[in-house]
C-alpha positions as CSV (number, residue, x, y, z in Angstrom):
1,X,108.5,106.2,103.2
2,X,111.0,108.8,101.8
3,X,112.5,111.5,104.0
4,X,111.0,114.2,104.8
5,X,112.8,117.6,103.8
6,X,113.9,118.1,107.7
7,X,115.5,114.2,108.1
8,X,117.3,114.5,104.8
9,X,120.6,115.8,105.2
10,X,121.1,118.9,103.8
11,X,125.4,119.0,102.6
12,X,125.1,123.2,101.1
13,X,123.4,124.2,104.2
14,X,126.0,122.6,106.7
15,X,128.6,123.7,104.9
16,X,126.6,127.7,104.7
17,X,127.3,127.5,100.9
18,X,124.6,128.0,98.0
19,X,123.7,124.7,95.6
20,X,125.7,126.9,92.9
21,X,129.0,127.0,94.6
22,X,132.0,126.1,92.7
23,X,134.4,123.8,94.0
24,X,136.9,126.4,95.3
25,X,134.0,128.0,97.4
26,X,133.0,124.3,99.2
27,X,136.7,124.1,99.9
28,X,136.9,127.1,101.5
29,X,133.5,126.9,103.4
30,X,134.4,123.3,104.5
31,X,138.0,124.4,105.9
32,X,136.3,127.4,107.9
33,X,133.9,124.8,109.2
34,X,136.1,122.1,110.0
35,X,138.3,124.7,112.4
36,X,134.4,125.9,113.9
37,X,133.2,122.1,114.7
38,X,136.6,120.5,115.3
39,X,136.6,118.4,118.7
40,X,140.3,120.1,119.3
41,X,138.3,123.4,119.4
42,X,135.1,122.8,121.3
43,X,137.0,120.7,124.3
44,X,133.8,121.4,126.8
45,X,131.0,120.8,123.8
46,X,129.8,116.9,124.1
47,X,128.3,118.0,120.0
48,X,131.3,118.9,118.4
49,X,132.0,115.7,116.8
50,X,128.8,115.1,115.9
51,X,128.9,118.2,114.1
52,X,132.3,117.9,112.3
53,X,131.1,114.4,111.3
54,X,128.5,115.7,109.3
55,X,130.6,118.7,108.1
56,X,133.0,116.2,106.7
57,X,130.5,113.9,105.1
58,X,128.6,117.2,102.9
59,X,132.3,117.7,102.1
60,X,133.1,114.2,100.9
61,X,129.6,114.1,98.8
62,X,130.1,117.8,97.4
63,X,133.9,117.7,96.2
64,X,133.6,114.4,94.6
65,X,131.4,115.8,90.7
66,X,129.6,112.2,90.3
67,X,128.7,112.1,93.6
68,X,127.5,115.7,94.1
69,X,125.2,115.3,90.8
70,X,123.8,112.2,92.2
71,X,122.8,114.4,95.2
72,X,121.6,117.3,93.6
73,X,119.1,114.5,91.2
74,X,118.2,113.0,94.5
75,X,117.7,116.6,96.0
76,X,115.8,118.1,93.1
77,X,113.5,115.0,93.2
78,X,112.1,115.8,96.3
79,X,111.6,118.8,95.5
80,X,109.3,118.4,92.5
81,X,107.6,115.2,93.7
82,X,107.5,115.3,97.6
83,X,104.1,112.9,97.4
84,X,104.6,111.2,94.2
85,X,104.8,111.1,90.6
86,X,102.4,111.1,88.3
87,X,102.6,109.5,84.4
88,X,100.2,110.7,81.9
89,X,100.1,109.7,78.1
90,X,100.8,112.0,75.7
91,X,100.6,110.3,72.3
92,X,97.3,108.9,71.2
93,X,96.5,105.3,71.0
94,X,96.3,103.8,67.8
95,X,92.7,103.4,66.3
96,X,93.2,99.7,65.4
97,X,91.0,98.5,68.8
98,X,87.4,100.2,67.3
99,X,88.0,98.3,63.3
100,X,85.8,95.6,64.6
101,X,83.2,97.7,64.9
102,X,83.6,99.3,61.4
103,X,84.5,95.3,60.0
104,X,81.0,94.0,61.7
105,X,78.6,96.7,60.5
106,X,80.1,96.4,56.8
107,X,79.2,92.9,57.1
108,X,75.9,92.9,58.3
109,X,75.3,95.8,55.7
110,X,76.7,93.0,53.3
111,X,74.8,90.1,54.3
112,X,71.3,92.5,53.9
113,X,72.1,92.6,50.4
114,X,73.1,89.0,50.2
115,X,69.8,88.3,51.8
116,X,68.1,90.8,49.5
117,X,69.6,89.3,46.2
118,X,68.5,85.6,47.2
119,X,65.1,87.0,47.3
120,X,64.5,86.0,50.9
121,X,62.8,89.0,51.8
122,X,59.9,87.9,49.5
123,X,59.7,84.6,50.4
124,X,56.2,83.7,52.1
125,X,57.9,81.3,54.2
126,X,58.7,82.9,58.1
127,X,60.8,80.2,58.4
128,X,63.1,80.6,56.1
129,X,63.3,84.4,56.9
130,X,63.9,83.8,60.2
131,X,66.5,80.8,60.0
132,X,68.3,83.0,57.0
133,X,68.6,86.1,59.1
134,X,69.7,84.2,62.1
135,X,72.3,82.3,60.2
136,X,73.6,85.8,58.6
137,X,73.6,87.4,62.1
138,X,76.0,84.6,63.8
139,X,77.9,84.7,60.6
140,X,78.2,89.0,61.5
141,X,79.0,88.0,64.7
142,X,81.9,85.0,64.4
143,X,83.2,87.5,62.5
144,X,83.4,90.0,64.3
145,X,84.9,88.5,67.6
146,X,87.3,87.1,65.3
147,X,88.2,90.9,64.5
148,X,88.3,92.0,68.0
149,X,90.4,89.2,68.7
150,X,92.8,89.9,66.3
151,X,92.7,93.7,66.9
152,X,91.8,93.9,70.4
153,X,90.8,97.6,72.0
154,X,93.7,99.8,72.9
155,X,93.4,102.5,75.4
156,X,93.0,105.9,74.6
157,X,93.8,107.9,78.1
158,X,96.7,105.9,80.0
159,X,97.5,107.6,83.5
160,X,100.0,105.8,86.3
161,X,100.6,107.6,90.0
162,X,103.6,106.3,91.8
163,X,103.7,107.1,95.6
164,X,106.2,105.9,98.0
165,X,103.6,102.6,98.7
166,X,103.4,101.4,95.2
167,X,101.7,101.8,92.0
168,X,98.3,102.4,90.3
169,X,97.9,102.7,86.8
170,X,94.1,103.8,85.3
171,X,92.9,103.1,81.6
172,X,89.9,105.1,80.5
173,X,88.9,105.8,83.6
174,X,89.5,102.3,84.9
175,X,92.2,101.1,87.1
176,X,94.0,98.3,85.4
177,X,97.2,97.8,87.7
178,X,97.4,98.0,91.4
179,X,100.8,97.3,92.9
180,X,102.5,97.8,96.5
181,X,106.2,98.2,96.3
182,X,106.3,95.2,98.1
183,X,105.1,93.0,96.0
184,X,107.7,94.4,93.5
185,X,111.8,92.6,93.5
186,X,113.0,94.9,91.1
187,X,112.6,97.8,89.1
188,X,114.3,98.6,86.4
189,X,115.5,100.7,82.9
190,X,116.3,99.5,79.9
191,X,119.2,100.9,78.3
192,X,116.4,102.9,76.0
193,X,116.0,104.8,79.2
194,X,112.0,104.7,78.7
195,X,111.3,101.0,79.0
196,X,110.8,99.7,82.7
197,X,110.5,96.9,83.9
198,X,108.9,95.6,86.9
199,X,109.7,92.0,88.6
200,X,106.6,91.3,90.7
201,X,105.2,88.1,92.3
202,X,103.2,85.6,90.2
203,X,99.8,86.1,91.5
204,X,100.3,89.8,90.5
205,X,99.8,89.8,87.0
206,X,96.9,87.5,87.7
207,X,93.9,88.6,85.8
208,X,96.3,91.3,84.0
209,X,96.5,92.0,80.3
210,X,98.9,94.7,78.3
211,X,97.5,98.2,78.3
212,X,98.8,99.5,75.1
213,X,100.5,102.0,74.5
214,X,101.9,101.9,78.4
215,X,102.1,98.5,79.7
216,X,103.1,96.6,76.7
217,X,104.1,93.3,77.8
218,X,103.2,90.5,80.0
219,X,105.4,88.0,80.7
220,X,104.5,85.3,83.3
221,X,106.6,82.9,84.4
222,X,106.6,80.5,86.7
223,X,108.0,82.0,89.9
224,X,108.4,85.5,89.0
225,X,106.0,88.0,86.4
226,X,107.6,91.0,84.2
227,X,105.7,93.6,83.7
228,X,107.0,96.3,80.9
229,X,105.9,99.9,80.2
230,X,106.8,102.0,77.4
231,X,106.9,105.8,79.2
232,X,108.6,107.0,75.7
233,X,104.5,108.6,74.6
234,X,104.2,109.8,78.3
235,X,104.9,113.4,79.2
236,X,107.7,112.3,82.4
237,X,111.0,113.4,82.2
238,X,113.6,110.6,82.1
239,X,115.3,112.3,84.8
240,X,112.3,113.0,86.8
241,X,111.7,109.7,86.8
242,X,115.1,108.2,87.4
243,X,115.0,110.5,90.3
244,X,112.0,109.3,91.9
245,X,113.0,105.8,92.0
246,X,116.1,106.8,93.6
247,X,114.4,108.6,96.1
248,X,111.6,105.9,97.1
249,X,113.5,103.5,99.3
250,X,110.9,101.3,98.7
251,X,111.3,100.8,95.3
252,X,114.0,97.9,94.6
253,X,115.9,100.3,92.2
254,X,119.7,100.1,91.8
255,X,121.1,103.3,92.3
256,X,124.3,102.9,89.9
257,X,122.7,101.2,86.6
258,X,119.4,101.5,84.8
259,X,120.3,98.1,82.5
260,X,117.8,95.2,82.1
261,X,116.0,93.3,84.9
262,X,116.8,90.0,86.1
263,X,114.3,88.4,89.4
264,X,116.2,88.3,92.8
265,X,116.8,84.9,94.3
């Protein structure tokens, strides 16, 4: 599990300075409290170096720029999402999974007329009524499924929660991905900054399909299953969520680059 706000260290708040300090002020602040915790000065405290240890460390972390805005990311992180993180869609989905509806009541609509050109209607023959309209209702229907195969259904309200145990991603009310970090061997960005990617074990994506507009793509393999969303249509900062995954240790997330994702050994 993450930290809690009294394990993680806090480097402004051993060195008494404010997370807007300039670099002049953290010197100063970290000489003054290098000569407080020094060993040399505290000869009868058994703490002292425990405490200059950790004065020296905020100071390494806050002097260095890159590593002092990797902190304050991590830092601001846990601030807005101390429990989790949670993804909601923005843009709608496109309409293109409800045309088979539209394509199969056109054609039964069609057919009627069909039927009621050929003069079937008035035939005095039940026979032939009932074998034409049973023909012209599996003719609706083969169409149709072909439609909804072509065009399947596409979600229209696309949530995902991410906690410090895994994932769960819901699709009109439905949950349509389930994942414990542990399942997971990597997670990563792709250089677009909203495409992730998540290696997972085979049996994961068992049963899966894509979810558009989130989880795009499926791509099983033998030993190893990718699974990619597309958070650009989601209302999650990029840096929000960079954060997070920084911040979970159980997330496999690299810390120093968000490039494309290759499975561990």
């Amino acid at each position: 599990m993450p930290a809690s706000d009294a394990s993680r260290p806090d480097h402004y708040a051993r060195l008494g300075v404010r997370p807007s300090a300039s670099a002049e002020d953290i010197r100063r602040a970290y000489r003054q409290k290098a000569q407080e915790t020094h060993p040399d000065h505290n000869p009868d405290d058994p703490k002292a170096a425990e405490r200059f240890q950790k004065v020296k460390e905020a100071y390494q972390v806050l002097r260095d720029p890159e590593r002092r805005a990797r902190y304050d990311d991590v830092r601001a992180a846990a601030q807005r999402t101390p429990d989790g993180l949670t993804i909601t869609q923005q843009a709608p989905a496109g309409c293109g999974g409800y045309l088979w509806r539209v394509v199969a009541g056109l054609v039964a609509v069609g057919l009627f007329f069909v039927l009621e050109a050929a003069g079937v209607w008035a035939a005095s023959d039940t026979w032939t009524i009932v074998t034409a309209v049973g023909a012209a209702s599996l003719l609706a229907a083969l169409i149709a499924v072909g439609v909804a195969r072509q065009f399947p259904d596409e979600a229209t309200d696309v949530s995902m929660r991410l906690t410090d145990d895994g994932a769960t991603m819901w699709a009109d009310g439905h949950v349509v991905l389930r994942l414990n970090w542990t399942q997971a061997r990597a997670v990563r960005l792709h250089d677009d900054g909203w495409t992730m990617e998540v290696v997972v074990e085979p049996t994961v994506a068992d049963g899966m399909r894509p979810v558009s507009p989130v989880l795009v793509a499926i791509d099983r393999r033998s030993d190893h299953a990718r699974l990619r969303l597309d958070l650009s249509d989601t209302d999650v900062p990029r840096n929000v969520l960079v954060s997070f995954l920084r911040t979970t240790p159980a997330v496999p997330f690299p810390v120093s680059t968000t490039k494309d994702a290759s499975p561990s050994a």
